[in-house]
C-alpha positions in Angstrom: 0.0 0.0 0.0 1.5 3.5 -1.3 1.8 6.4 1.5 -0.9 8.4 -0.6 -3.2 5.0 -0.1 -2.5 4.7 3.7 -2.9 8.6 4.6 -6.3 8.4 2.0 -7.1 5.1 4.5 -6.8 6.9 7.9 -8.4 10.1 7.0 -11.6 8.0 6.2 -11.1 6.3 9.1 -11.1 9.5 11.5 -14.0 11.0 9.5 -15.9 7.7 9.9 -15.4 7.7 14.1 -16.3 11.7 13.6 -19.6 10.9 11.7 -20.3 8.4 14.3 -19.4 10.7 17.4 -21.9 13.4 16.2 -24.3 10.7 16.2 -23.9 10.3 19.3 -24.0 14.0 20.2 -27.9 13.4 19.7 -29.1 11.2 22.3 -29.6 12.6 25.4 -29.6 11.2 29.2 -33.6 10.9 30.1 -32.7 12.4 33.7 -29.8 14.9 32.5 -30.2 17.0 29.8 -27.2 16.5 28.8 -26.0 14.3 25.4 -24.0 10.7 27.0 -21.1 11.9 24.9 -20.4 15.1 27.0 -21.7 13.5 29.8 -18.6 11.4 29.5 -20.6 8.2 29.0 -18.9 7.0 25.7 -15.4 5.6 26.5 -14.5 4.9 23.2 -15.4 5.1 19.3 -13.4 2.4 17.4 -13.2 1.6 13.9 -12.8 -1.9 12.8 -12.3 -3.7 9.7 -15.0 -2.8 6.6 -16.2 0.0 8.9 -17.5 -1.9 11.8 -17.8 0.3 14.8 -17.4 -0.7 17.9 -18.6 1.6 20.9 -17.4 1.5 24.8 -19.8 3.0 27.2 -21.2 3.0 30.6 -23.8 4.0 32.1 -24.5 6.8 35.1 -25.1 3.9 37.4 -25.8 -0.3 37.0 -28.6 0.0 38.0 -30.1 2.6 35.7 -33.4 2.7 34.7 -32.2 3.3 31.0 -30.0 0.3 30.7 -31.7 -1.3 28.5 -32.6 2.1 26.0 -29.2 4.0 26.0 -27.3 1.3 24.2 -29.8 0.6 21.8 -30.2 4.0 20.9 -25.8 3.8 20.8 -26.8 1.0 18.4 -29.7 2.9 16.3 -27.6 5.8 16.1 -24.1 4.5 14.9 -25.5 2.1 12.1 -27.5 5.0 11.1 -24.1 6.7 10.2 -23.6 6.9 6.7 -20.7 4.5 5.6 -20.7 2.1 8.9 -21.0 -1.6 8.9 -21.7 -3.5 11.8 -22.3 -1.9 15.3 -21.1 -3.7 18.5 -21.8 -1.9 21.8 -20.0 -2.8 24.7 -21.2 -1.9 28.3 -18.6 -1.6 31.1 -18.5 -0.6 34.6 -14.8 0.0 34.5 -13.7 2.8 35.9 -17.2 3.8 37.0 -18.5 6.7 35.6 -18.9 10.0 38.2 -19.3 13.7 37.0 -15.6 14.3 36.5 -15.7 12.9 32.9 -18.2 14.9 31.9 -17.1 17.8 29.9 -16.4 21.2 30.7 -19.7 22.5 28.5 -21.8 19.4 30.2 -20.7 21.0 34.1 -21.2 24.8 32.7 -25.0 23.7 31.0 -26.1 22.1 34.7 -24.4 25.0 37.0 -21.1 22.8 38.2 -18.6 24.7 35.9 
């Protein structure tokens, strides 16, 4: 693979895992009003072979009464990107999420900024 074909590679790479973190910009906690990417929810955006994404997140607690609708509308909303293939979501509980990773605009919109 030429230089030119590699650098051509990667920038559609990072535009793809841009594409999809927008798409995630648009679901919103049901208790916060906050989206779960600035509330520091997504852990990572990775982008696999033939454009499967794979997404780490958490949730605000285990036992949230979303559980079951966040990650589905992670799912919904990734494959829903133009140009991705498969979606795989992947819940963790490690590290735990708290309101230190949520961004600096997510603590200024709720008063904590």
């Amino acid at each position: 693979m030429s230089e030119s074909s590699t650098q051509h590679s990667l920038t559609g790479t990072a535009s793809l895992r841009d594409r999809v973190i927008e798409s995630l910009h648009t679901i919103y906690d049901p208790e916060i009003p906050i989206d779960i990417y600035e509330l520091g929810l997504i852990y990572e955006v990775r982008i696999e072979d033939v454009n499967n994404v794979v997404v780490v997140m958490t949730l605000t607690t285990p036992n949230c009464p979303s559980a079951q609708a966040i990650p589905a509308e992670v799912t919904k909303a990734a494959r829903e990107t133009e140009g991705v293939g498969e979606v795989e979501v992947q819940i963790t509980f490690d590290p735990p999420w708290d309101k230190s990773m949520m961004s600096e605009a997510a603590l200024f919109s709720i008063g904590m900024f």
